[in-house]
Structures are given as C-alpha cells and as structure tokens.
N, C-alpha and C positions, 0 to 999 in steps of 0.2 A: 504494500500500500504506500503510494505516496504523498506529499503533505495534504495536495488539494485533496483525496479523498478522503482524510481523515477529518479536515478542517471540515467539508461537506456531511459526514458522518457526528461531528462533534454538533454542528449548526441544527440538523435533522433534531438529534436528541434533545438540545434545549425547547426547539421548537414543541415539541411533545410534549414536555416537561411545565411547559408556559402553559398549552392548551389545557392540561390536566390539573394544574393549579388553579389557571383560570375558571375551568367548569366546575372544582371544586367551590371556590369564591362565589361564585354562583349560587350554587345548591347552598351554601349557608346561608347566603344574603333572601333567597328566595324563600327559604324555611324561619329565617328573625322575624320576615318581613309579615307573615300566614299570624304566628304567635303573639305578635305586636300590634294591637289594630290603632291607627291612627286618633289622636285625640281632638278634639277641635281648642281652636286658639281661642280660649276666653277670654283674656284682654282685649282680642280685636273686637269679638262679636260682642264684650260688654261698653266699648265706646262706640262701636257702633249704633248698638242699639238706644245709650244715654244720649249721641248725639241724634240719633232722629224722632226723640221723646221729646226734645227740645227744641226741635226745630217744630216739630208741630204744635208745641205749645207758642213759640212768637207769631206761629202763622195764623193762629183763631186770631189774634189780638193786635198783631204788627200790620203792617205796609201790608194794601195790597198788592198782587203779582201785574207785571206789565199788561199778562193778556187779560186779566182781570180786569183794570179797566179801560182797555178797548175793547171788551165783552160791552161793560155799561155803558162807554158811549154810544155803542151802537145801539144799542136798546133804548138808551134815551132819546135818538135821531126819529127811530122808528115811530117811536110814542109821539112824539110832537107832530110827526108826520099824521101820524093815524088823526090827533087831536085839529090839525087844521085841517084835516078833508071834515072830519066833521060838522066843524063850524062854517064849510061854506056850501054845506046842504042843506 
C-alpha cells in the first residue's frame, strides 16, 4: 500500500466514524427532545397579555381611532343630508 491509499483508507474511516457519531447525536437529541415537552414563555404571554388589558382599558375612555371618526363624519354628512331633503318637501 502506498501513502495515497492509506491516506484514502485513513479519510474513509473518519468519514464513518463522523456519520456514526453524528446519527448517534441525533438519536439522543431526538429522544431529550420526545421527554422534554416545550414550556410556554410566561413573561412574554404575561406582558402580553397586561399590555392588551391596558390598552383596552384607554380605549373605552381615550382618543378616538382615526377611522372612528371618519366613521362619524360621515354619518353626520348623511344625517344633514337626509335632514335637508326633508325640509324641502
């Protein structure tokens, strides 16, 4: 045997050696993973949910929204409208 085939035969072996460690890595990762069930993040979902407690609370009681009122203007155009066809029947 000369060097290039041993170097070839040395290269082979690790290659194997990687794949079978790797698939091992695997099979533990994939077995932690069955055993462990994911938890949910309660800091996020508890400001979450204080900040959209609180934002409905300014909203009964605050500013209203843009399209809000361009809702009422329009509903007041309509009304004045409906109110002068009235008065000129």
């Amino acid at each position: 045997m000369d060097d290039e085939e041993l170097t070839r035969l040395a290269a082979q072996e690790l290659l194997r050696d990687a794949k079978k460690f790797m698939a091992q890595r695997n099979a533990e990762f994939r077995a932690t993973q069955l055993k462990t069930p994911m938890k949910p993040n309660k800091v996020f979902l508890s400001n979450t949910i204080r900040n959209v407690v609180s934002y409905n609370k300014t909203r009964k009681g605050g500013a209203p929204r843009q399209d809000d009122i361009a809702k009422a203007n329009v509903e007041n155009k309509l009304r004045d409208k409906k109110e002068e066809a009235k008065r000129k029947h």
